[in-house]
C-alpha positions in Angstrom: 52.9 39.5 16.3 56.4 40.1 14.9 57.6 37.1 12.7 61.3 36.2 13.3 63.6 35.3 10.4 64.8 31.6 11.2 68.3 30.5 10.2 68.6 27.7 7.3 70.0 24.7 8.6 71.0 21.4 7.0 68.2 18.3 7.4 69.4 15.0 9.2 67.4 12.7 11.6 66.4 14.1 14.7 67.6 17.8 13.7 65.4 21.3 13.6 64.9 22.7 9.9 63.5 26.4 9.9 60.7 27.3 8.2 62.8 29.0 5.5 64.5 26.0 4.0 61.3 24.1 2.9 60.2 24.8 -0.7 57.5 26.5 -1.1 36.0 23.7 1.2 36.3 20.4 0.1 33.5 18.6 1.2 33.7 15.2 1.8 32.2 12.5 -0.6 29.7 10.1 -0.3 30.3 7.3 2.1 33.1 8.8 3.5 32.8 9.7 7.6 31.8 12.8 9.3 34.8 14.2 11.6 32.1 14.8 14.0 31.4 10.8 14.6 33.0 10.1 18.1 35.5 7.3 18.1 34.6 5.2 21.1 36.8 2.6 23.4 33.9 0.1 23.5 33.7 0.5 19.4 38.0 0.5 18.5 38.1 -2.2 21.2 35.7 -4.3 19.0 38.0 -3.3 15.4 40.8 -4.4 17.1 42.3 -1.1 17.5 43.0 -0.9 21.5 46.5 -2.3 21.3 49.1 -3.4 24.4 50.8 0.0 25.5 54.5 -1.3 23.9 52.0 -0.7 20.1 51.6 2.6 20.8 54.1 4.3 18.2 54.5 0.8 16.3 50.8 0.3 15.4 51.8 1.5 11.8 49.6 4.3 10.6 52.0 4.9 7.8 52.8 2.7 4.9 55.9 0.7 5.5 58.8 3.4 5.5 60.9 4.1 2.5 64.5 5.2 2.8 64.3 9.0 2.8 64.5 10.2 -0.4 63.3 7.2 -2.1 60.4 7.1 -4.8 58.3 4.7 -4.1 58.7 2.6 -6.7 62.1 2.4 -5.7 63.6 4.7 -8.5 65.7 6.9 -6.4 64.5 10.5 -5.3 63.7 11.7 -8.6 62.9 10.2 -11.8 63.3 14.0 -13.0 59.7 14.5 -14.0 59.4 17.2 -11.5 56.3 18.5 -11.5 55.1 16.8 -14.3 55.5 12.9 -12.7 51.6 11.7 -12.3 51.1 15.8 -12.2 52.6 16.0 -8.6 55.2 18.2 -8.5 57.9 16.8 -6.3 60.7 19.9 -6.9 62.3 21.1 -3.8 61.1 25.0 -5.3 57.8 24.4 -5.6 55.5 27.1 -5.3 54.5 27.2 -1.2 50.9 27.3 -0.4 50.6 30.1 2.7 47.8 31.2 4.3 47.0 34.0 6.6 46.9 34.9 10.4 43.1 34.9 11.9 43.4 36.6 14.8 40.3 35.4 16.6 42.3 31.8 16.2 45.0 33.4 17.8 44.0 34.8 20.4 42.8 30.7 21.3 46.7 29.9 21.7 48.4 28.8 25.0 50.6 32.0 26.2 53.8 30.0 26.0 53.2 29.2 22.6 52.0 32.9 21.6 54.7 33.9 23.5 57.4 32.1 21.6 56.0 33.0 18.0 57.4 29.6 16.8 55.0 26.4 15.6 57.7 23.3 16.3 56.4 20.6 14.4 57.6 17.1 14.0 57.6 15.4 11.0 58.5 11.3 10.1 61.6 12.1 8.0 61.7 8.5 6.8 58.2 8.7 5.6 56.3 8.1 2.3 55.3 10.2 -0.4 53.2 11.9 -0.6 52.8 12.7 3.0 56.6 13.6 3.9 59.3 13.0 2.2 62.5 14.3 0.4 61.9 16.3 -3.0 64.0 15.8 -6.4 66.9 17.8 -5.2 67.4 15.0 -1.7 67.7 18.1 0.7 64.2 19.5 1.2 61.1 18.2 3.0 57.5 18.2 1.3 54.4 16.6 1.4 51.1 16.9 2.5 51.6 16.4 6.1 54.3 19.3 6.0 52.3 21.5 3.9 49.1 21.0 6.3 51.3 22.2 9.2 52.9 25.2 7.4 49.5 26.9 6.8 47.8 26.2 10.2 51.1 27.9 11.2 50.5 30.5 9.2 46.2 30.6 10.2 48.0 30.9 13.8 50.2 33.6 13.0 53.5 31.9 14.2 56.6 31.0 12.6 56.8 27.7 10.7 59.8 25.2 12.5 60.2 21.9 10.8 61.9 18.9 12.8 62.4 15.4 12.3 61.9 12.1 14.0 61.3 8.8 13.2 57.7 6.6 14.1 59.4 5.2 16.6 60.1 8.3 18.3 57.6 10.2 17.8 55.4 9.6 21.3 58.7 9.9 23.7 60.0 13.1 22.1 56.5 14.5 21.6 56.5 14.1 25.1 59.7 15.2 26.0 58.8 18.7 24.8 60.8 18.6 21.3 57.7 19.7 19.3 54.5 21.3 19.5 52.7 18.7 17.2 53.4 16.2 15.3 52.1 15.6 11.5 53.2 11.8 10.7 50.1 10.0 9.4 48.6 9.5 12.6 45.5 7.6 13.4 43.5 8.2 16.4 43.1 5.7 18.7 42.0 4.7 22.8 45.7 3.8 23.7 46.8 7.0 22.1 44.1 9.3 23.5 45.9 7.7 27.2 48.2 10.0 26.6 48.0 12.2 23.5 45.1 14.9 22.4 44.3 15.1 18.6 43.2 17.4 15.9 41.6 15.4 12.9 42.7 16.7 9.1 42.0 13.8 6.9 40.2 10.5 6.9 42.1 7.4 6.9 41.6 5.0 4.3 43.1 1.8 3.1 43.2 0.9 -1.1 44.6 -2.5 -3.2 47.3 -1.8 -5.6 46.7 -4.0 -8.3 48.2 -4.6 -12.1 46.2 -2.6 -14.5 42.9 -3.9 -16.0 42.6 -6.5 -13.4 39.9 -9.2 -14.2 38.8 -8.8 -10.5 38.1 -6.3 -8.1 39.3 -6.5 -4.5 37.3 -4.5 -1.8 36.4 -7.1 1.0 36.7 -10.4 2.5 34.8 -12.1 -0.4 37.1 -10.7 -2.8 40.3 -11.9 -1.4 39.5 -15.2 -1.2 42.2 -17.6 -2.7 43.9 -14.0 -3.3 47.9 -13.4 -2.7 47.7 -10.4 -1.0 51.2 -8.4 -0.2 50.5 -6.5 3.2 53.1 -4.9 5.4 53.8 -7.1 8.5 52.3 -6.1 11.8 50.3 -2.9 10.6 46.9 -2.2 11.3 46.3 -4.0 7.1 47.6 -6.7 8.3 45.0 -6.8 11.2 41.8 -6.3 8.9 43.2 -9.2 6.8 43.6 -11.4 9.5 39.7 -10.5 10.9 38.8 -11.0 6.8 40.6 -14.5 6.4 38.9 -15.2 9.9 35.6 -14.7 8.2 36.1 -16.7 5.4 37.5 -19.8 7.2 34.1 -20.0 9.8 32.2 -19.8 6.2 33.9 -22.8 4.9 35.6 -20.6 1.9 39.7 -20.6 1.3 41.3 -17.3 3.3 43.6 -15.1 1.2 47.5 -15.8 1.7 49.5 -12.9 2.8 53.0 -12.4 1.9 55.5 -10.0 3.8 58.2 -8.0 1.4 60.7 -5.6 2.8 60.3 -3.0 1.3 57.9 -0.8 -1.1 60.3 -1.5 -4.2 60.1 -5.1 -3.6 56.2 -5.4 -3.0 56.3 -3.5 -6.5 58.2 -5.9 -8.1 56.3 -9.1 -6.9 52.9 -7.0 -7.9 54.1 -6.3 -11.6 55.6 -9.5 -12.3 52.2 -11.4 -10.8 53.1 -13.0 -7.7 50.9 -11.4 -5.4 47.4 -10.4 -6.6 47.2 -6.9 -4.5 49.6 -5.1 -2.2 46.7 -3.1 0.4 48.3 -0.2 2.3 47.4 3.4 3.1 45.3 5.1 0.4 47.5 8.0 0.4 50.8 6.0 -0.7 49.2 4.1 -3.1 47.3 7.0 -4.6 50.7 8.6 -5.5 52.0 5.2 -6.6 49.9 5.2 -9.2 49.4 8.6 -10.5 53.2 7.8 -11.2 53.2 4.8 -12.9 50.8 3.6 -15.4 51.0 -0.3 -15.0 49.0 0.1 -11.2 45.4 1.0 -10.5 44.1 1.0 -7.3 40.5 -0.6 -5.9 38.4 -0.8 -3.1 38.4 2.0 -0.1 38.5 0.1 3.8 38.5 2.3 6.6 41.5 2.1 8.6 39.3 1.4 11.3 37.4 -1.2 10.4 35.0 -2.4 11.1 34.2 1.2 12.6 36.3 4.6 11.5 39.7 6.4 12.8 40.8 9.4 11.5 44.4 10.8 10.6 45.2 13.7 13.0 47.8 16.4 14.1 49.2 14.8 17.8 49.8 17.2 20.7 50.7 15.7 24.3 48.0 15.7 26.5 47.1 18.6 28.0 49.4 21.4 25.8 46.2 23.1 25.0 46.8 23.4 21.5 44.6 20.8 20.4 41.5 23.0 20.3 43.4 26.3 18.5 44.7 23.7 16.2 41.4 22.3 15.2 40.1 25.7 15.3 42.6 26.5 12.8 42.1 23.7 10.7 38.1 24.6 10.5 39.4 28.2 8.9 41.6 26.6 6.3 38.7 24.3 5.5 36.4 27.7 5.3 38.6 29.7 3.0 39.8 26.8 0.6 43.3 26.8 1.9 42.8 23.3 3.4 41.8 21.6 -0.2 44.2 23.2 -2.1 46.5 21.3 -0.6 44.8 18.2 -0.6 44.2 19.2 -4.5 48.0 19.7 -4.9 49.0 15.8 -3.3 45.8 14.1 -5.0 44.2 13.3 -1.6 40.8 15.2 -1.9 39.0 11.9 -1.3 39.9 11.8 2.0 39.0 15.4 2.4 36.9 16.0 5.9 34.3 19.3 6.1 35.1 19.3 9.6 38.4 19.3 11.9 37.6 18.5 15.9 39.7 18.2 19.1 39.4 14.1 20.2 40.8 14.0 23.7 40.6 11.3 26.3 37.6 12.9 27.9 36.0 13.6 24.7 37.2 10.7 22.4 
């Protein structure tokens, strides 16, 4: 397949970035799920996870959304430590991780797709780091989520077409035919799988952010009892703290009090000067939180589906018949090592899977 050359164009909301202005097996641990467990209605229905239709893009998957280019501790887009901030290097010319074209995995593509030669791939542009967001020099996109997309581009042998949304848009213009897939820190779920079909990449996990050496350890319901515990207003967090406070009240002990902040920078600030005991939020974030700052640790490691298990996944609208050439894809970049070096390079490896899979409406 010929590769095209794709002109450089500049990013804003909603616009296409080629390919050529982006910067450049793990298995998985202990306790952590199999991508092969099925993720059932009856089962999410029980967690809490089958939300009203109007939830569908505002379930919050992510961590609440930074201003683009933001650090997360709310420092600006650099603090100029490049790539040696928490060793995470967050220059715009970092060295690209690429992969190479399987043909077999080719040959699995829809002809329209083949056809073009072009992966179009969405991307939350006002997202957090480490998954996508806007490197030291406030112009080019990286992450994880872009840099898993980029090589199963490359394992597909098409070109690599970055565009941006927002997680509000994400379902309509996913379905309006603006992208292929979309990579924005997605869970699956049974309202989703209505409409969408999914590739799984990562396992979704939720951590506490807490000051360093902590006298306590926060994990569960017991723990967060007579806690001040930060959590991002109507995200699935906020959802397992409400179920955890709802066990502690029927066993006569005090429920945790949650406190809403606007913003990541804020949360930080109540967290270091002691007003909340914990900030919980996607294990990803926080991970990069505190490989950059050494007043934070984080504890504990909760499912995002709990009391069952979701996954992260790469979204396709139902039907496009990419989701099983994707996963299929994936599965390579798992075989050759591609997969964790990315994973290595954003300090994710714990949520590492040994397997991707295609979860559909008829096979959730």
């Amino acid at each position: 397949m010929t590769r095209r050359s794709l002109p450089a164009r500049s990013p804003h909301a909603d616009s296409t970035l080629a390919g050529s202005t982006l910067p450049g097996p793990s298995a998985a641990p202990p306790g952590f799920p199999s991508a092969r467990r099925q993720l059932t209605r009856r089962s999410l229905t029980a967690s809490g996870l089958l939300l009203p239709a109007a939830l569908l893009a505002a379930c919050s998957d992510p961590a609440p959304a930074a201003t683009a280019g933001a650090d997360p501790g709310g420092t600006g887009a650099s603090d100029g430590g490049g790539a040696s901030a928490g060793g995470i290097d967050t220059s715009g010319a970092q060295e690209l991780i690429r992969a190479t074209a399987d043909e077999e995995v080719v040959a699995l593509l829809p002809p329209e797709v083949a056809d073009s030669g072009v992966l179009r791939v969405g991307i939350n542009g006002t997202g957090s780091a480490p998954l996508s967001f806007l490197a030291d020099d406030n112009e080019t996109y990286i992450g994880s989520e872009v840099d898993i997309a980029r090589i199963v581009a490359d394992k597909l042998g098409l070109e690599f077409e970055l565009k941006l949304t927002t997680w509000e848009n994400w379902p309509l213009k996913l379905e309006a035919g603006e992208f292929d897939v979309v990579h924005a820190n997605i869970g699956v779920n049974p309202e989703r799988l209505e409409k969408f079909d999914f590739a799984s990449y990562r396992a979704a996990y939720m951590s506490f952010l807490v000051k360093k050496g902590a006298d306590y350890w926060l994990e569960d319901a017991d723990s967060l009892s007579g806690r001040i515990i930060a959590v991002g207003a109507a995200t699935n967090q906020e959802r397992i703290l409400t179920d955890w406070n709802a066990e502690l009240e029927a066993a006569g002990k005090e429920p945790a009090e949650l406190k809403h902040y606007s913003s990541d920078a804020d949360t930080l600030l109540a967290l270091g000067s002691g007003r909340v005991d914990g900030y919980i939020s996607p294990f990803a974030s926080l991970s990069f939180i505190s490989a950059r700052r050494d007043d934070f640790e984080l504890q504990g490691r909760i499912n995002a589906g709990w009391p069952d298990e979701t996954l992260v996944a790469a979204t396709f609208a139902g039907g496009s018949g990419l989701v099983d050439p994707y996963a299929a894809a994936l599965n390579a970049l798992i075989a050759d090592g591609t997969y964790a070096q990315v994973l290595d390079r954003w300090q994710l490896s714990e949520e590492a899977l040994t397997e991707s899979r295609a979860h559909t409406k008829e096979h959730p």
